[in-house]
N, C-alpha and C positions, 0 to 999 in steps of 0.2 A: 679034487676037492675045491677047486678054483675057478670052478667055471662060469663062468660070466667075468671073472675078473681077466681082463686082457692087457697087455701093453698098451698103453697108451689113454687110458682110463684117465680123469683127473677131475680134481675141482679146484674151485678160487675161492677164496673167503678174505672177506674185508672186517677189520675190525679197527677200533679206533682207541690210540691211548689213553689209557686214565690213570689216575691217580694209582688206582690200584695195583699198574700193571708195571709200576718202575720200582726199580734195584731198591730203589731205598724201601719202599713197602713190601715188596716180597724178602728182603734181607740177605740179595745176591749182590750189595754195591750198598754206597751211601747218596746215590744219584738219582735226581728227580729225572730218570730217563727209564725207555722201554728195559725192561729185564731179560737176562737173554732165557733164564725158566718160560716167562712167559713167552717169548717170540718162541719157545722149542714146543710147548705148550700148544700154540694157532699153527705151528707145522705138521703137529700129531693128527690135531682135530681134520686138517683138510685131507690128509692122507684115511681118514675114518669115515669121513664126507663120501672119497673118492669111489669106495668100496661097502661103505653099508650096502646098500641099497641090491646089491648083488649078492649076497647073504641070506639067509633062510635065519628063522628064526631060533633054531639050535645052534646055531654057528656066530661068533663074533673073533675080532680081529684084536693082538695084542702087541705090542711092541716089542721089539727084540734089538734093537743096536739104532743106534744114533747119530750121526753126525753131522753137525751144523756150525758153522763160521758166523757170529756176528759180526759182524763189518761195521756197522756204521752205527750211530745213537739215532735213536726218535725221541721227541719230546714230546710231554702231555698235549693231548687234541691232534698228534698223529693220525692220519688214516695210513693203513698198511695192508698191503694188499699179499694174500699166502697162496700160493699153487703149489700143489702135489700132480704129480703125474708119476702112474705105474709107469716101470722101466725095467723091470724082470719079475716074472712070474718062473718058478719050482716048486709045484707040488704045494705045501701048504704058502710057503716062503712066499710074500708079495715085499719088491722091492721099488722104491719111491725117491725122485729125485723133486727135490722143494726147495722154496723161493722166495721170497718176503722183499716188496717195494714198498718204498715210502710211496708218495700222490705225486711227485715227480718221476716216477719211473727210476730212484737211485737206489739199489740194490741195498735191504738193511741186513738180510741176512739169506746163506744156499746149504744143501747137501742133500745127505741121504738119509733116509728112512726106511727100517725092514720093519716089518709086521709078521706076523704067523696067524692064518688062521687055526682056531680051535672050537670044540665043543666047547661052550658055554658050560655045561653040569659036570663035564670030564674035569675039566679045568678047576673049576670052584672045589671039585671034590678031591682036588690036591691040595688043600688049606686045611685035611684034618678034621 
């Protein structure tokens, strides 16, 4: 059910802080700094980057475990840079090691990422 998705599959995604994307606006901190919702948030997205695209239009990819270390603060006008790269593929299971640099190359945030693929209509039609 994962074919086209391989090892080593990845994308980069650059995004830039704003106003909206720090603790004190999302309500994870009282800090005019990067959130780390949102820094797990542009990890998700680049690991859905990595794998749309090898998907058929019944099939889309869903999150299932997390884990990311924020390391360091960014301030607003941050640019941050995110890479996902598959790192195990089983069966529906795509597994995802991710990265987040400020514009100097200093690590703001790493880990892992699992996904599942699923039917799209199977899945919706377990909400009842």
């Amino acid at each position: 059910m994962t074919a086209g998705i391989d090892v080593g599959r990845s994308a980069t995604l650059t995004r830039t802080v704003t106003d909206a994307d720090t603790a004190s606006a999302m309500g994870s901190g009282d800090l005019p700094v990067l959130a780390t919702p949102r820094l797990l948030a542009w990890c998700e997205a680049a690991t859905c980057e990595a794998i749309d695209s090898a998907l058929d239009a019944e099939r889309t990819s869903v999150g299932s475990r997390v884990t990311v270390a924020h390391e360091r603060p960014s301030a607003v006008g941050a640019q941050i840079v995110v890479r996902a790269a598959v790192t195990h593929v089983d069966g529906r299971l795509v597994r995802f090691s991710v990265a987040a640099e400020d514009s100097d190359g200093t690590i703001v945030g790493h880990g892992e990422v699992s996904r599942v693929i699923v039917n799209r209509d199977r899945f919706l039609g377990r909400l009842g």
